[in-house]
Phi, psi and omega in degrees: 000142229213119188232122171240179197264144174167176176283335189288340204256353172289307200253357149281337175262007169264338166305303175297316162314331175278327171285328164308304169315305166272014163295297183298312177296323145320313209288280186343294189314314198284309180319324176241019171244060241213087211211153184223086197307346219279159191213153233221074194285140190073019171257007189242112173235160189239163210197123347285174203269347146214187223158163178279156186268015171265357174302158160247105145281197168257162169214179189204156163251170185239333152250182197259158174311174204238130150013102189066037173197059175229035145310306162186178187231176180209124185275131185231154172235149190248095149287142181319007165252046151101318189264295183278157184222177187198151181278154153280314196234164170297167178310130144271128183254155183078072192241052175273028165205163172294139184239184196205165158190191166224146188298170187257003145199199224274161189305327154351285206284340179308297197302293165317331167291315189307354221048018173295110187304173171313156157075348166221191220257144167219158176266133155273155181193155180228132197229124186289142170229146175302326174218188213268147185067028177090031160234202189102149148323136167227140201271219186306122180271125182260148171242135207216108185286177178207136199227117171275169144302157164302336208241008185052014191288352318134117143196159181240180170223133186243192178234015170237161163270120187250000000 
């Protein structure tokens, strides 16, 4: 094929860029959702398990990340609409035994970036990666709700949705 200069050769290679773009972008997604969705209940606790929400607790697991995801983990909050999250605590790296960490503020500002009302419930959650600072396949989720006060002053935490 012979490509010469025109207006025609303009709207083919914006044609071919859109097809790179979405080739290359299929490839990425699958290379990093790569996922063994399972979730893993009552292994993820926040410590202590209730409190003012002006408090920083700690949170911890009660098992290691699962065989081939024990590179690191990532601590996450769920904003009301469900979808975006943002980490709370730093990356752990090395999670072949239960691990831990501490949030990077007090449950307040968790609760408040997220947009949760007084009263009501958000998920946290930890998610295992095949290798270290989050990368990698990533594997098992462990989960952990938080429940505000009416007045948000409060919060208690289950391994359930209530």
């Amino acid at each position: 094929m012979k490509l010469e200069l025109g207006s025609g050769n303009g709207r083919w290679m914006k044609w071919l860029a859109g097809v790179v773009a979405i080739v290359v972008g299929a490839m990425l997604s699958s290379a990093c959702s790569s996922s063994t969705a399972q979730s893993s209940t009552g292994a993820l606790q926040m410590v202590p398990a209730s409190g003012s929400t002006n408090s920083t607790p700690t949170w911890r697991t009660t098992v290691a990340c699962p065989s081939g995801f024990q590179g690191s983990a990532t601590f996450k909050e769920v904003h009301v609409d469900g979808t975006t999250t943002n980490f709370i605590a730093p990356i752990v790296n090395g999670t072949a035994s239960p691990f831990s960490g501490t949030l990077q503020a007090p449950i307040a500002e968790i609760k408040s970036f997220a947009g949760i009302p007084n009263g009501g419930t958000q998920k946290l959650y930890v998610t295992c990666f095949s290798e270290p600072s989050g990368l990698g396949n990533a594997g098992t989720k462990m989960v952990l709700y938080i429940t505000y006060s009416t007045d948000g002053s409060t919060y208690t935490t289950s391994s359930t949705h209530s």
